[in-house]
C-alpha positions as CSV (number, residue, x, y, z in Angstrom):
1,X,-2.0,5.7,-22.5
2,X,-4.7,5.3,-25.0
3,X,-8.2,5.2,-24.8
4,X,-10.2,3.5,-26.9
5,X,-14.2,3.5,-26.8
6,X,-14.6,0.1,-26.1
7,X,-12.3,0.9,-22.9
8,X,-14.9,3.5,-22.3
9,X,-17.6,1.1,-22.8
10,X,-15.7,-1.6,-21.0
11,X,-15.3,0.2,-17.7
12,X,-18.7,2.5,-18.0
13,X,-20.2,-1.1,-17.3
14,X,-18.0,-2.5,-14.8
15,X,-19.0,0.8,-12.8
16,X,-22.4,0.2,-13.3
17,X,-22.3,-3.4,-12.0
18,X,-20.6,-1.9,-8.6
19,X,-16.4,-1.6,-9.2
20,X,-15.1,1.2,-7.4
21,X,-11.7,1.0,-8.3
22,X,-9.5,1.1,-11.5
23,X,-6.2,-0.7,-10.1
24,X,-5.9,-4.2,-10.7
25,X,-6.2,-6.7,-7.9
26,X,-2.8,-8.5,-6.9
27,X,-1.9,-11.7,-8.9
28,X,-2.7,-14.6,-7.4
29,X,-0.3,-15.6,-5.3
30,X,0.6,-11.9,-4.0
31,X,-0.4,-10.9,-0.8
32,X,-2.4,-8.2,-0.1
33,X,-1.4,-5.2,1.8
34,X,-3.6,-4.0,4.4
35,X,-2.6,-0.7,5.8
36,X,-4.2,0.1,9.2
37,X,-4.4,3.6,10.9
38,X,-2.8,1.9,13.7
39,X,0.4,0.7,11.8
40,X,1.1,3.8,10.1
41,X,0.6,5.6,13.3
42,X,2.6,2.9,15.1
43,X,5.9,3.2,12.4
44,X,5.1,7.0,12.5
45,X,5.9,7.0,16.2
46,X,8.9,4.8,16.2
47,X,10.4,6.6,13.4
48,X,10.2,10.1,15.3
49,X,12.0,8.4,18.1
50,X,14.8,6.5,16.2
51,X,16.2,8.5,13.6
52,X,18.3,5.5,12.3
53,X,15.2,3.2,12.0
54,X,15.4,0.3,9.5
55,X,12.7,-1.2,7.9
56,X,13.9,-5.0,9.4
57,X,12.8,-2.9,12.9
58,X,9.7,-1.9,11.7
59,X,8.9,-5.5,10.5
60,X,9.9,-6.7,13.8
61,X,7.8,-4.1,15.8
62,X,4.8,-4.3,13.9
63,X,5.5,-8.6,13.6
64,X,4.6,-8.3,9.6
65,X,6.3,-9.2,6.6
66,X,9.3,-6.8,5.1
67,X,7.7,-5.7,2.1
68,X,4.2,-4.4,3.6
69,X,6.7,-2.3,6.0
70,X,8.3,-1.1,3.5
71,X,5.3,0.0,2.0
72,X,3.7,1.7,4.9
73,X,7.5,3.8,5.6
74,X,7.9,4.4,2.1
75,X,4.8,4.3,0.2
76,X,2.4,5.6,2.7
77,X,3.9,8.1,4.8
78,X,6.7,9.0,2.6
79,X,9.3,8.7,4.7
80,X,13.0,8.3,3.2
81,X,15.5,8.3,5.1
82,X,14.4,4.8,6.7
């Protein structure tokens, strides 16, 4: 990746007008992944206790949509043999 100075510039003054974050927001029409301590604890729990766990059971468990299980299993607590 290359960084050019009016990058620099770019984000020295979206930082200064309150961005926190460098990722880009989803595109519109994306959902938006909310991760809760709850969930991950929740798909944590069920995964100690079923070794054969899919992710279609976690969806059904925590009632959300495939791909934000997925995401909390895989992405968040790093679990692969789901």
């Amino acid at each position: 990746m290359s960084v050019t100075t009016a990058g620099v510039y770019e984000w020295t003054g979206k930082f200064m007008n309150g961005i926190s974050s460098v990722t880009d927001p989803p595109p519109p029409g994306q959902a938006h992944r909310v991760v809760t301590p709850e969930a991950m604890a929740t798909v944590e729990g069920i995964a100690k206790e079923n070794h054969s766990l899919t992710v279609n059971e976690i969806t059904a468990h925590l009632d959300t949509r495939h791909g934000s299980a997925h995401h909390i299993a895989h992405g968040v607590l790093q679990i692969k043999n789901i």
